[in-house]
mmJSON file of the N, C-alpha and C atoms, coordinates in Angstrom:
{"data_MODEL":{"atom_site":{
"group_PDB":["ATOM","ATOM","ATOM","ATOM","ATOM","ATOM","ATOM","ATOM","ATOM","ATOM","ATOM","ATOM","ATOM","ATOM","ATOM","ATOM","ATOM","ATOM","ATOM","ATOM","ATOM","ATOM","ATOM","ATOM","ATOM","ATOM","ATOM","ATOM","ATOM","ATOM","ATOM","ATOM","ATOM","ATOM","ATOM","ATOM","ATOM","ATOM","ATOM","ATOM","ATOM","ATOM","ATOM","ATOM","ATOM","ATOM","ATOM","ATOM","ATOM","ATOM","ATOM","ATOM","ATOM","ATOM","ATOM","ATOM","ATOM","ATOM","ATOM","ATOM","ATOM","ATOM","ATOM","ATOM","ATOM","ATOM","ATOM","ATOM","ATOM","ATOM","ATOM","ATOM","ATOM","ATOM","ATOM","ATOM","ATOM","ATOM","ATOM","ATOM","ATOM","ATOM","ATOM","ATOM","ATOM","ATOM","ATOM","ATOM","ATOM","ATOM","ATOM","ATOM","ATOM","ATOM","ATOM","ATOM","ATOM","ATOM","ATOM","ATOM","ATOM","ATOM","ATOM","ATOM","ATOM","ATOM","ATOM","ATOM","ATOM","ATOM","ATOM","ATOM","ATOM","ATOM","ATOM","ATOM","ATOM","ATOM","ATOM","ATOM","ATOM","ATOM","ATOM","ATOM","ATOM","ATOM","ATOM","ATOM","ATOM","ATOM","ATOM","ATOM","ATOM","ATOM","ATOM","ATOM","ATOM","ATOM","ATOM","ATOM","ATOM","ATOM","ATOM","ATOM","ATOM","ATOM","ATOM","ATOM","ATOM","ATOM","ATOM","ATOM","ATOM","ATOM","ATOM","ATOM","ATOM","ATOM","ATOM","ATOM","ATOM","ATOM","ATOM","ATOM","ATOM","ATOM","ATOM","ATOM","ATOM","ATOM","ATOM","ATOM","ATOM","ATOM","ATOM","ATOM","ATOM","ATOM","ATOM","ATOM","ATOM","ATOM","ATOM","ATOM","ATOM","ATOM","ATOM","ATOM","ATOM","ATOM","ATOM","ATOM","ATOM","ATOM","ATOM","ATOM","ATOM","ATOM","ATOM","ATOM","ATOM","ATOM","ATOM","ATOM","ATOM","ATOM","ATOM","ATOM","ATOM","ATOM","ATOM","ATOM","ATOM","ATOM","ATOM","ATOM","ATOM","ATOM","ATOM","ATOM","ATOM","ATOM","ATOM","ATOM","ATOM","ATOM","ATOM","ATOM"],
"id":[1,2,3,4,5,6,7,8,9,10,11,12,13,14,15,16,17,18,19,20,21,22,23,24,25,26,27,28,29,30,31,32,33,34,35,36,37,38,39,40,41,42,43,44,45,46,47,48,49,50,51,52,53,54,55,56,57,58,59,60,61,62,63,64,65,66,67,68,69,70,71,72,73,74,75,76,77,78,79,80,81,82,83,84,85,86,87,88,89,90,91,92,93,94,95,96,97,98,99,100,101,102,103,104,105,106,107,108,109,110,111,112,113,114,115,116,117,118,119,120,121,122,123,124,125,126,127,128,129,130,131,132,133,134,135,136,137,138,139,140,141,142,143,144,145,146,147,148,149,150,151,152,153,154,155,156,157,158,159,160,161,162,163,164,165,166,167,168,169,170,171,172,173,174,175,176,177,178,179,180,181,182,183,184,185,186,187,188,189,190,191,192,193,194,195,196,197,198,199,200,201,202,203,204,205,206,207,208,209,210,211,212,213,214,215,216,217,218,219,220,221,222,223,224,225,226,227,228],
"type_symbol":["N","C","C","N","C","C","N","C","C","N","C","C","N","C","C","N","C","C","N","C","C","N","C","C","N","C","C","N","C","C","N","C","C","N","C","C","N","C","C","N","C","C","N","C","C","N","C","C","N","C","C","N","C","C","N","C","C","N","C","C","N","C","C","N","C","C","N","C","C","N","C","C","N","C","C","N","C","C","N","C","C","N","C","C","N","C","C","N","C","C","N","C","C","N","C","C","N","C","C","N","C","C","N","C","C","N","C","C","N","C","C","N","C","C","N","C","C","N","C","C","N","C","C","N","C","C","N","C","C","N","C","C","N","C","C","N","C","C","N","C","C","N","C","C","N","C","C","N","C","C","N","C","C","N","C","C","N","C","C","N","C","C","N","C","C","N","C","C","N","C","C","N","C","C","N","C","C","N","C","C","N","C","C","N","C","C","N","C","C","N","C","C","N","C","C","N","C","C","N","C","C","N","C","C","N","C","C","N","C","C","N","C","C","N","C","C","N","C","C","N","C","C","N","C","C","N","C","C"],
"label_atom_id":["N","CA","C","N","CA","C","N","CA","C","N","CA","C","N","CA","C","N","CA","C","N","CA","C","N","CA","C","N","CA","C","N","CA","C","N","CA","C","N","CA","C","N","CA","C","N","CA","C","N","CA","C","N","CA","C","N","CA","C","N","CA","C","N","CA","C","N","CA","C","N","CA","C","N","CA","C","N","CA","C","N","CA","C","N","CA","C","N","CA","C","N","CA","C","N","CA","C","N","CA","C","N","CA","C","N","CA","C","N","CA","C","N","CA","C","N","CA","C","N","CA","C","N","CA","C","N","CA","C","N","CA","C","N","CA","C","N","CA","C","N","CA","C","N","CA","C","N","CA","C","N","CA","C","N","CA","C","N","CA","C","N","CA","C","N","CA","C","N","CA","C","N","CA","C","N","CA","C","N","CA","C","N","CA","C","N","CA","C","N","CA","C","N","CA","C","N","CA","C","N","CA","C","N","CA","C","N","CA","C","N","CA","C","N","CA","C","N","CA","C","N","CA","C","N","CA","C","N","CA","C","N","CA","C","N","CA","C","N","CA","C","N","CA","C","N","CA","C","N","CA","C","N","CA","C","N","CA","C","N","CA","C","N","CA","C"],
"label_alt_id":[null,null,null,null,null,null,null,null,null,null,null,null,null,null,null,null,null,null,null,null,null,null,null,null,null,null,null,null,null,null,null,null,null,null,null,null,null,null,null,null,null,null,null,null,null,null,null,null,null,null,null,null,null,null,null,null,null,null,null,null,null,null,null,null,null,null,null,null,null,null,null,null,null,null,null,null,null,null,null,null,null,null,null,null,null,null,null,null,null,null,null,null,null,null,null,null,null,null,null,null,null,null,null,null,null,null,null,null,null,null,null,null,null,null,null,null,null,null,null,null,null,null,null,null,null,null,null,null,null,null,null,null,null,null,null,null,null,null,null,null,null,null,null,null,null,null,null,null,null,null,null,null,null,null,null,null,null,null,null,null,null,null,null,null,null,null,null,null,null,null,null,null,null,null,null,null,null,null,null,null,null,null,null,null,null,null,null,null,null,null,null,null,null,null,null,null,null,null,null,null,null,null,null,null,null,null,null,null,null,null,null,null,null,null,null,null,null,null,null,null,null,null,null,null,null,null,null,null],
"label_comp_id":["UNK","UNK","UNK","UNK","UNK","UNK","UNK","UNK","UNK","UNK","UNK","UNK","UNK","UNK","UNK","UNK","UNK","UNK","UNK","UNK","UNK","UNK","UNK","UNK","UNK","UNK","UNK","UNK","UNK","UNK","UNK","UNK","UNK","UNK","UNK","UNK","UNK","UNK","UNK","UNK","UNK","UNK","UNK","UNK","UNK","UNK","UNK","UNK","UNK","UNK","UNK","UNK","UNK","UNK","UNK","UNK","UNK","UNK","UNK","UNK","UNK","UNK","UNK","UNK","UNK","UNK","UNK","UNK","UNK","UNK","UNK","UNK","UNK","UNK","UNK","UNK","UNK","UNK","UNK","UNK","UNK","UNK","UNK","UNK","UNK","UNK","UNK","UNK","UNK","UNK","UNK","UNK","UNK","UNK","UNK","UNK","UNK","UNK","UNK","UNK","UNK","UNK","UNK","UNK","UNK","UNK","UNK","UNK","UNK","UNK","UNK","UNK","UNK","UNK","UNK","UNK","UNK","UNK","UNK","UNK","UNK","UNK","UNK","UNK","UNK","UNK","UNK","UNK","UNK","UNK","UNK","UNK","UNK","UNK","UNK","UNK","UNK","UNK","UNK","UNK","UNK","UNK","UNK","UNK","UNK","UNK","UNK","UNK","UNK","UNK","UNK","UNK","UNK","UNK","UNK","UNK","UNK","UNK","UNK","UNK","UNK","UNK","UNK","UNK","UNK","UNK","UNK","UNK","UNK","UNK","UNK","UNK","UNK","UNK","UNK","UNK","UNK","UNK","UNK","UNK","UNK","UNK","UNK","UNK","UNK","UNK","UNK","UNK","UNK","UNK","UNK","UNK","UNK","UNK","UNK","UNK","UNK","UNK","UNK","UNK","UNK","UNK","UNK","UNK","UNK","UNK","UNK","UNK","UNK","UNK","UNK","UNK","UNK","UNK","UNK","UNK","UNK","UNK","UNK","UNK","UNK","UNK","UNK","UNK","UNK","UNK","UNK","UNK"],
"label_asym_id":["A","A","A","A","A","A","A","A","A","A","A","A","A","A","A","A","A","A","A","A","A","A","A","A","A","A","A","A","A","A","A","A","A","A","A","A","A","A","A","A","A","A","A","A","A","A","A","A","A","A","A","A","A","A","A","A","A","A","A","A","A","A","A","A","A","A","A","A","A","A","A","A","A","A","A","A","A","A","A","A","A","A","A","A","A","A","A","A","A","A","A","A","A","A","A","A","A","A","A","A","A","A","A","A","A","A","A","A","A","A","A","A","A","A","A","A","A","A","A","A","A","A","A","A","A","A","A","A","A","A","A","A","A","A","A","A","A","A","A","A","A","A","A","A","A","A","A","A","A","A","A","A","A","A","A","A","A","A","A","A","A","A","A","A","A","A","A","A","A","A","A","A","A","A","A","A","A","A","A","A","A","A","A","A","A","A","A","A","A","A","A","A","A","A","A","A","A","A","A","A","A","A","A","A","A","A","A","A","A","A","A","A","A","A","A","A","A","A","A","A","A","A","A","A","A","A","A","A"],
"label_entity_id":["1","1","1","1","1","1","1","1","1","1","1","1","1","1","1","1","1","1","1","1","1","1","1","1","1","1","1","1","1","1","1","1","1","1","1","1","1","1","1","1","1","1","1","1","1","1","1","1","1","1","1","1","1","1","1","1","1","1","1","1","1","1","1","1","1","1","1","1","1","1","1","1","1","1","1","1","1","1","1","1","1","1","1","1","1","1","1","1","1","1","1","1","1","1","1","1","1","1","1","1","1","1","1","1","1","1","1","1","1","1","1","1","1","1","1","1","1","1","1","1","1","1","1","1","1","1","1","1","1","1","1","1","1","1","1","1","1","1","1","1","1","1","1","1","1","1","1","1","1","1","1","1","1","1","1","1","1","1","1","1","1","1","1","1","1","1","1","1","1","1","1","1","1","1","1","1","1","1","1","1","1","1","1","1","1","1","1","1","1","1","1","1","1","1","1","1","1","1","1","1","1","1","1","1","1","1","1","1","1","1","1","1","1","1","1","1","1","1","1","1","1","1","1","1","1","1","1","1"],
"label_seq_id":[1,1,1,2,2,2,3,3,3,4,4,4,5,5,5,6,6,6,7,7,7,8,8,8,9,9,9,10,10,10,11,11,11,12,12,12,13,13,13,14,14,14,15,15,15,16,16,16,17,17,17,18,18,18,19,19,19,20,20,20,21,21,21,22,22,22,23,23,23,24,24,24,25,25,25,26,26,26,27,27,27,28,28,28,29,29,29,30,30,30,31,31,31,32,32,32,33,33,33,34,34,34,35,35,35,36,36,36,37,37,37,38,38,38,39,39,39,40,40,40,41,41,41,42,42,42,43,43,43,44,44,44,45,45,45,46,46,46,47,47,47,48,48,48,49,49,49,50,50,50,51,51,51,52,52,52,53,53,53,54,54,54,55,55,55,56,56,56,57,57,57,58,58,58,59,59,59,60,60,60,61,61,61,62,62,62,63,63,63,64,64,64,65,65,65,66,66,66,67,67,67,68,68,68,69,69,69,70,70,70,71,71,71,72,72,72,73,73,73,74,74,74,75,75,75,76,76,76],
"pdbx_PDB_ins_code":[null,null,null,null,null,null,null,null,null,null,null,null,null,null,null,null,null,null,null,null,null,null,null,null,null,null,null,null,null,null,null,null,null,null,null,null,null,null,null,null,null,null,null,null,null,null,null,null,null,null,null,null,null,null,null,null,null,null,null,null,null,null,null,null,null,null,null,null,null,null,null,null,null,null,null,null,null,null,null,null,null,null,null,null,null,null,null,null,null,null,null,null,null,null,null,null,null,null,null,null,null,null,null,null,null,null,null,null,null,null,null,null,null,null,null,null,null,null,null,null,null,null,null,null,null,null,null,null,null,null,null,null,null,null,null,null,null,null,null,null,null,null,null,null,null,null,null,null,null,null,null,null,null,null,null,null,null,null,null,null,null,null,null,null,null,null,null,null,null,null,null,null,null,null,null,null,null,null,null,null,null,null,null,null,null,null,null,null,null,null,null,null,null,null,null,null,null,null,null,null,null,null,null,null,null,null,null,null,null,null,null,null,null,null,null,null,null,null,null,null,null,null,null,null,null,null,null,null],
"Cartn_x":[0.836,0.0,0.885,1.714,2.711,3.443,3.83,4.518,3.717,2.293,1.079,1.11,0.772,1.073,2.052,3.404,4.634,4.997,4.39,4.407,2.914,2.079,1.14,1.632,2.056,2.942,3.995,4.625,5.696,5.525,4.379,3.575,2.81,2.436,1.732,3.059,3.982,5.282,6.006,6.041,6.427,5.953,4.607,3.824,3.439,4.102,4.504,6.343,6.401,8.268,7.932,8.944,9.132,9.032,8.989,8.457,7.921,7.672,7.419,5.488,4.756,3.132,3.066,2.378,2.588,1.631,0.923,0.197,0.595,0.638,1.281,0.631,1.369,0.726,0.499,-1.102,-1.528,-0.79,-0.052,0.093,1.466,2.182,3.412,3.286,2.161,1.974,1.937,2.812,2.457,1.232,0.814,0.161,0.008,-1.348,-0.924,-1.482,-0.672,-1.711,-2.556,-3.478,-4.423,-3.356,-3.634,-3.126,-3.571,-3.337,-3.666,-4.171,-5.176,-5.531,-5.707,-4.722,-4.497,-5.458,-5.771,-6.367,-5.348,-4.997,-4.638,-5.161,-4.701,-5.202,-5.115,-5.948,-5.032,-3.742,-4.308,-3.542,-2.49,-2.805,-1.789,-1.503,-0.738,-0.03,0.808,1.115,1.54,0.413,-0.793,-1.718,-2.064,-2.146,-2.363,-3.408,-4.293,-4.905,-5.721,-5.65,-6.165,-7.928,-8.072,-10.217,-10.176,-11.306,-11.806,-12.127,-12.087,-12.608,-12.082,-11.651,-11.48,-10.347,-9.582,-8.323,-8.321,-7.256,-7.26,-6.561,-6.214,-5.408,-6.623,-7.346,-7.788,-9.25,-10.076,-11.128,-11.826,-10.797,-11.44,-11.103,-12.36,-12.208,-10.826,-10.776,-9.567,-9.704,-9.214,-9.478,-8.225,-8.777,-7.723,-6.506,-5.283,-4.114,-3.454,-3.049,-3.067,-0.987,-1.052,0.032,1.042,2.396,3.335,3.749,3.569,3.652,5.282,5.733,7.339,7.658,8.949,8.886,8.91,8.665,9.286,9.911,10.526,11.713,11.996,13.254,13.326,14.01,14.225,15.0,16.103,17.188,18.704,19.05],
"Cartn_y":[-1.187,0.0,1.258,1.261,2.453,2.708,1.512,1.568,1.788,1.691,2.509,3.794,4.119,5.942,6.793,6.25,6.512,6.716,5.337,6.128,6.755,6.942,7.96,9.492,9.616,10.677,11.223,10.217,10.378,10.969,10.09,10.509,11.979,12.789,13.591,15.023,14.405,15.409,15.4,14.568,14.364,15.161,15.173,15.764,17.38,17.977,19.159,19.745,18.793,19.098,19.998,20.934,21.068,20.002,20.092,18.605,17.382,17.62,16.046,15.929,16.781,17.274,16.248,15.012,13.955,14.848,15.288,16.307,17.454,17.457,18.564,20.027,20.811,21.91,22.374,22.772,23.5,24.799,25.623,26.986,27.047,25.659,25.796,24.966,24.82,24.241,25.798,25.315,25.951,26.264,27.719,28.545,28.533,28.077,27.599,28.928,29.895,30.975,30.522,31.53,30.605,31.387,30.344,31.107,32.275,32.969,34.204,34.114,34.164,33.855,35.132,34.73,35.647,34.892,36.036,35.484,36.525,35.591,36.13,35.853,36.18,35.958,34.946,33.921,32.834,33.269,34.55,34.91,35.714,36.374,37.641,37.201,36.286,35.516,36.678,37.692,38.854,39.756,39.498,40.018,39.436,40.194,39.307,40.223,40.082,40.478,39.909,40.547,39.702,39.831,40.417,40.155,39.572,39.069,38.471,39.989,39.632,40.996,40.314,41.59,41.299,41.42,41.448,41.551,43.193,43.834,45.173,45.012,44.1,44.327,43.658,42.653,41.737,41.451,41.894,41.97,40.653,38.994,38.089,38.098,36.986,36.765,36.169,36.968,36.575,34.841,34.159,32.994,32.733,32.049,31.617,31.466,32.024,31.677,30.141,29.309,27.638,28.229,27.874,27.753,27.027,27.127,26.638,25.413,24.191,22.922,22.636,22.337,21.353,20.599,20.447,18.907,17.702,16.532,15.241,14.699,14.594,14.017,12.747,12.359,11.489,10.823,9.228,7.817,8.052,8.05,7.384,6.092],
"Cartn_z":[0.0,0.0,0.0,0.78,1.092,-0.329,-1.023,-2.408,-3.448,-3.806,-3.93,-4.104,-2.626,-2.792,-3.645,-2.603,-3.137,-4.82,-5.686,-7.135,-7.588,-7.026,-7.045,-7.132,-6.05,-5.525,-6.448,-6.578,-7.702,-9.06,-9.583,-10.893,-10.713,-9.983,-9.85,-9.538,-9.073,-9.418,-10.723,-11.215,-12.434,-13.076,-13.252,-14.379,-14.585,-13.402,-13.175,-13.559,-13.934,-14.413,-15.62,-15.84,-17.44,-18.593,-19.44,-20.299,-20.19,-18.577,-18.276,-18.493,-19.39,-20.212,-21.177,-21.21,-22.173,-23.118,-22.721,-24.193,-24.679,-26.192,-26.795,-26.685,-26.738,-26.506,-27.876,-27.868,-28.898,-29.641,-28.17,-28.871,-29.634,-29.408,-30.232,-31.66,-32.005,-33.384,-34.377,-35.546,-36.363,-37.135,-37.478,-37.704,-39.566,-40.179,-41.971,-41.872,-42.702,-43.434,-44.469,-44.871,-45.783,-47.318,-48.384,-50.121,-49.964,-50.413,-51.16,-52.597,-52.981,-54.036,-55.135,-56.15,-57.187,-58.408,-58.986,-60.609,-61.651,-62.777,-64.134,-65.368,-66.449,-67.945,-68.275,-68.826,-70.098,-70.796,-71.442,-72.936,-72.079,-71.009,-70.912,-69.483,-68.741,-67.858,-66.916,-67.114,-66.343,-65.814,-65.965,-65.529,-64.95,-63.24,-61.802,-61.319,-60.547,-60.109,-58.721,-57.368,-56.495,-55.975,-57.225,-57.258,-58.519,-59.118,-59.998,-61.291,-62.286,-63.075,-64.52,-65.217,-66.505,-67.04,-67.552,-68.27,-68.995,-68.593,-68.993,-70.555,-70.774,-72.262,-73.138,-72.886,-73.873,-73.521,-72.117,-71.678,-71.394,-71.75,-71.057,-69.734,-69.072,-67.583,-67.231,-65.994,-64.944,-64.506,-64.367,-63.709,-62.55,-61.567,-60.433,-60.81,-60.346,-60.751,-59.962,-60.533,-60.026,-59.008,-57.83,-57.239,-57.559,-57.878,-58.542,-58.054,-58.824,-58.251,-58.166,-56.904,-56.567,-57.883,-58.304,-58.581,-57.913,-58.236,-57.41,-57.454,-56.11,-55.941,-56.693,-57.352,-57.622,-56.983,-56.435,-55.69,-56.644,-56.503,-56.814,-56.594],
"occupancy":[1.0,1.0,1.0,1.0,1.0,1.0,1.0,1.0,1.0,1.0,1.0,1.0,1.0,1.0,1.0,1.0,1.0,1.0,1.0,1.0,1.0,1.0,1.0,1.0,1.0,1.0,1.0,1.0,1.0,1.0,1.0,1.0,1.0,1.0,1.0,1.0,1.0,1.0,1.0,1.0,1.0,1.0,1.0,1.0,1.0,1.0,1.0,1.0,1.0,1.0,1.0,1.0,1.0,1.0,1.0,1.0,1.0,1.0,1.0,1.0,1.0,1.0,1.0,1.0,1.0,1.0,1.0,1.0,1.0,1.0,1.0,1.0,1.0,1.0,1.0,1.0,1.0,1.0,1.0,1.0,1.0,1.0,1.0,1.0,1.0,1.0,1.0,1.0,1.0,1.0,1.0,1.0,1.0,1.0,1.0,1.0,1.0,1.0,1.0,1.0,1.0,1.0,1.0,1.0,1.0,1.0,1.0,1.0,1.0,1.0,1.0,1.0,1.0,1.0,1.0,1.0,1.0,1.0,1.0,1.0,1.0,1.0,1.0,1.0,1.0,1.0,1.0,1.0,1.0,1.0,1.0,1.0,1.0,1.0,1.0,1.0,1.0,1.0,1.0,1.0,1.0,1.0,1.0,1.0,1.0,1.0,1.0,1.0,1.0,1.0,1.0,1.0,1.0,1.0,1.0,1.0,1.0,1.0,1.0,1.0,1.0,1.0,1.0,1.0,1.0,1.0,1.0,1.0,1.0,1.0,1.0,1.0,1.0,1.0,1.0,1.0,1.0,1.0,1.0,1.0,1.0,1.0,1.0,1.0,1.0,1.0,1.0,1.0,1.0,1.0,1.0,1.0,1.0,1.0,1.0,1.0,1.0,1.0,1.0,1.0,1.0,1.0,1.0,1.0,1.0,1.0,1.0,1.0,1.0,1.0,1.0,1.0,1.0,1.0,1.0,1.0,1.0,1.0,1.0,1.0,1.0,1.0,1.0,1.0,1.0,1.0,1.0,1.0],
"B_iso_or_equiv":[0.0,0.0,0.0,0.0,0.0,0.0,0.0,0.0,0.0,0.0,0.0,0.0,0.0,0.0,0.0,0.0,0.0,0.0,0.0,0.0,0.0,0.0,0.0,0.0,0.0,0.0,0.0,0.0,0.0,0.0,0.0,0.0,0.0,0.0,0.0,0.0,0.0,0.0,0.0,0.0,0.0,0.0,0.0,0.0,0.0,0.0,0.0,0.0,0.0,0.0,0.0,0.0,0.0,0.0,0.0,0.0,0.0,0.0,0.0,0.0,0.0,0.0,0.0,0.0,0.0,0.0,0.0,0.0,0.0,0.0,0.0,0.0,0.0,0.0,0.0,0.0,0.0,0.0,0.0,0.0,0.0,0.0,0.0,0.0,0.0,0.0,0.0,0.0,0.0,0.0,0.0,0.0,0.0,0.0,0.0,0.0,0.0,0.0,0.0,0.0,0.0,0.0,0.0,0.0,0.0,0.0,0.0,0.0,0.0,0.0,0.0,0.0,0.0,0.0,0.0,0.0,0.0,0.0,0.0,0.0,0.0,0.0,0.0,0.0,0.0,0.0,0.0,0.0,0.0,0.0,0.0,0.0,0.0,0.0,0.0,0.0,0.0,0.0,0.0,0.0,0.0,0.0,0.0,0.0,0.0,0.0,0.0,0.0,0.0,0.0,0.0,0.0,0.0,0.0,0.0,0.0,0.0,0.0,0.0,0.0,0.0,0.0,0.0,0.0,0.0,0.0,0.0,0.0,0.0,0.0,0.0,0.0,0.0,0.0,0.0,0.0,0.0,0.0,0.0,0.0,0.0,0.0,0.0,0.0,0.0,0.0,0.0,0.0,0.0,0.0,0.0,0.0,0.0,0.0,0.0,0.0,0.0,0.0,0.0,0.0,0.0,0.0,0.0,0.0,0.0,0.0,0.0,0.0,0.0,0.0,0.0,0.0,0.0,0.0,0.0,0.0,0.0,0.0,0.0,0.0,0.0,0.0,0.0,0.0,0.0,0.0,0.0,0.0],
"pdbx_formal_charge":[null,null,null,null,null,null,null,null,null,null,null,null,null,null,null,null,null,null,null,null,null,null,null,null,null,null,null,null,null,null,null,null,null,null,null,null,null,null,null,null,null,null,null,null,null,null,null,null,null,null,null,null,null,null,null,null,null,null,null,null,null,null,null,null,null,null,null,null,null,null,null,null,null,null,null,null,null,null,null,null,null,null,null,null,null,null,null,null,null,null,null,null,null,null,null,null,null,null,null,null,null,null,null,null,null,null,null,null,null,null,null,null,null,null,null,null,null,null,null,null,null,null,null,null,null,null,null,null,null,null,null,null,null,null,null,null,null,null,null,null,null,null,null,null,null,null,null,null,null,null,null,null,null,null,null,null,null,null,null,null,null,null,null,null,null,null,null,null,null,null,null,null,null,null,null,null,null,null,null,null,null,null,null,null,null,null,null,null,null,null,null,null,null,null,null,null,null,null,null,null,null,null,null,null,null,null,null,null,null,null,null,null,null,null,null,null,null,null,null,null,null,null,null,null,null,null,null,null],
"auth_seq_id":[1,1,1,2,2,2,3,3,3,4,4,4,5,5,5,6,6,6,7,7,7,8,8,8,9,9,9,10,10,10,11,11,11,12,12,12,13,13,13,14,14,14,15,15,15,16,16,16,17,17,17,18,18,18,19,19,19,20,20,20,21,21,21,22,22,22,23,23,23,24,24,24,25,25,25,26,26,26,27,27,27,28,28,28,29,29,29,30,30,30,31,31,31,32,32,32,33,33,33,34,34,34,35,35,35,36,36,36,37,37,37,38,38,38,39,39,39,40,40,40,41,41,41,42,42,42,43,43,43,44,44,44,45,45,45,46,46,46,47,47,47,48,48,48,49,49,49,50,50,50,51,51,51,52,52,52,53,53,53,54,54,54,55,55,55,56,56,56,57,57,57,58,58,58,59,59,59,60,60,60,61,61,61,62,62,62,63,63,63,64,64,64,65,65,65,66,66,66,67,67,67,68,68,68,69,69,69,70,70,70,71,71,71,72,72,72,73,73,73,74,74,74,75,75,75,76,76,76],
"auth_comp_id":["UNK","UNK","UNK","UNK","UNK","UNK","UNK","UNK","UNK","UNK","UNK","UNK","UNK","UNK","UNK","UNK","UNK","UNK","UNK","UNK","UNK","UNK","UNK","UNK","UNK","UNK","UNK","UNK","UNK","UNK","UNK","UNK","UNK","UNK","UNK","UNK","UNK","UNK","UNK","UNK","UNK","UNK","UNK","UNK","UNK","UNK","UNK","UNK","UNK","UNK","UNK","UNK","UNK","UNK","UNK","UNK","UNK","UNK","UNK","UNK","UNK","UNK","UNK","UNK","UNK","UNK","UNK","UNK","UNK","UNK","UNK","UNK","UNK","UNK","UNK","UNK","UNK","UNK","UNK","UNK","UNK","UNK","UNK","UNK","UNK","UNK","UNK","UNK","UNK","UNK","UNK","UNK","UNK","UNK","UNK","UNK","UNK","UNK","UNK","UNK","UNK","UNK","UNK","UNK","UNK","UNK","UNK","UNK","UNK","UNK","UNK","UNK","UNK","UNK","UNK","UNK","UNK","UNK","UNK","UNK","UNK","UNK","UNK","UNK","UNK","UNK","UNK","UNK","UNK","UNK","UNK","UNK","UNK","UNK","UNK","UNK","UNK","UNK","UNK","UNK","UNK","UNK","UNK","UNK","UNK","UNK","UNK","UNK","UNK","UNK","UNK","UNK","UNK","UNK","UNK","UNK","UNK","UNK","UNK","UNK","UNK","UNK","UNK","UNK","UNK","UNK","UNK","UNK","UNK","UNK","UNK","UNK","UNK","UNK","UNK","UNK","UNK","UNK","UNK","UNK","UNK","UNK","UNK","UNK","UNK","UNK","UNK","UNK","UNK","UNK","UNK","UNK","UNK","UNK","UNK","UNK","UNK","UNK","UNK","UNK","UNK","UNK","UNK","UNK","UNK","UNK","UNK","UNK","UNK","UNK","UNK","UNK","UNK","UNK","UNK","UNK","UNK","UNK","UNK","UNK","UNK","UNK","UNK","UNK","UNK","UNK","UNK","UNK"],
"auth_asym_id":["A","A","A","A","A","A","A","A","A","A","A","A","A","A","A","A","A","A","A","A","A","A","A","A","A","A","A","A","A","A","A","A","A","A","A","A","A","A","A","A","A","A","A","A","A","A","A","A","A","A","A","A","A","A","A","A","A","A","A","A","A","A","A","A","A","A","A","A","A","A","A","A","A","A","A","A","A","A","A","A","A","A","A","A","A","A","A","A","A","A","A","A","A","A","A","A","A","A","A","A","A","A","A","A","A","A","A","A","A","A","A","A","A","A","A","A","A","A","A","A","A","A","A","A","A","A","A","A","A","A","A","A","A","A","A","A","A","A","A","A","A","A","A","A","A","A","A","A","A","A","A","A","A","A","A","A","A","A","A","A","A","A","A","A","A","A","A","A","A","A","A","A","A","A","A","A","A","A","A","A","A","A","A","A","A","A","A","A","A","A","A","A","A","A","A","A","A","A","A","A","A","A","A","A","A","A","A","A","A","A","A","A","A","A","A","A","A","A","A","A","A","A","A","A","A","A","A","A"],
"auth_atom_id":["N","CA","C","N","CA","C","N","CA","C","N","CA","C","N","CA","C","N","CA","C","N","CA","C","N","CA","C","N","CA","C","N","CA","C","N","CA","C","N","CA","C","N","CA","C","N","CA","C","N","CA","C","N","CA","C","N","CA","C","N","CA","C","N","CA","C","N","CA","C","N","CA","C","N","CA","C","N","CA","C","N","CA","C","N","CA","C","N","CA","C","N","CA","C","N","CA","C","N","CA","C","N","CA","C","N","CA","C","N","CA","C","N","CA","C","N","CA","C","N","CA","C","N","CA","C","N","CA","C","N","CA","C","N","CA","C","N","CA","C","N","CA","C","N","CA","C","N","CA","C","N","CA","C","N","CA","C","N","CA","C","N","CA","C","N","CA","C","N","CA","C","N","CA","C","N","CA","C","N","CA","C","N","CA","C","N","CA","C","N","CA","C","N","CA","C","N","CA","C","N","CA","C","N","CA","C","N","CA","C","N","CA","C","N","CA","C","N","CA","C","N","CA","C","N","CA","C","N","CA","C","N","CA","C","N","CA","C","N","CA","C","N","CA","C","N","CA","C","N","CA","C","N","CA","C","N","CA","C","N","CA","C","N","CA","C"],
"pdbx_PDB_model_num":[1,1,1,1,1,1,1,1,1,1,1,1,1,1,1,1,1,1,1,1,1,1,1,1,1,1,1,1,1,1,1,1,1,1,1,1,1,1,1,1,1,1,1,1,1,1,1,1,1,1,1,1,1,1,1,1,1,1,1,1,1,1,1,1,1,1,1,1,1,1,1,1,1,1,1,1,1,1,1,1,1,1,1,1,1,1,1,1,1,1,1,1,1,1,1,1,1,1,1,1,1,1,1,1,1,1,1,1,1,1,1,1,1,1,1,1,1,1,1,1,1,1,1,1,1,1,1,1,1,1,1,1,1,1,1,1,1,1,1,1,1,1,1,1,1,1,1,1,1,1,1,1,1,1,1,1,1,1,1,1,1,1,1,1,1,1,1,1,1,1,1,1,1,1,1,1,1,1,1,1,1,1,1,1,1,1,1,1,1,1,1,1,1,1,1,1,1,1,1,1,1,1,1,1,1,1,1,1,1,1,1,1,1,1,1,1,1,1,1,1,1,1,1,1,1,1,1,1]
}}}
């Protein structure tokens, strides 16, 4: 019984140590910003714009500009 307590006791100091929190703490997870979502031209690809509208050179619609894909890695 006494050896009982004793790691009762033990465990309940523990868990007050610096790192000794088997659960992660929320506030040190990183933070995703959201995209920023740009639209440009088909035809005219230097035309960015971050609302939707029309193309000042050529007057078609703006459409979502697609985020620049990585390549993949390739195995050696």
């Amino acid at each position: 019984m006494a050896i009982a307590i004793l790691f009762s006791g033990m465990s309940v100091f523990a868990a007050h140590l610096p790192g000794g929190n088997v659960l992660s703490d929320t506030t040190k997870t990183r933070k995703v910003k959201p995209a920023k979502v740009q639209y440009t031209c088909p035809m005219h690809p230097e035309v960015i714009s971050n609302k939707p509208g029309q193309c000042p050179k050529c007057g078609m619609t703006l459409v979502k500009k697609q985020p620049a894909k990585k390549p993949a890695k390739t195995s050696s």
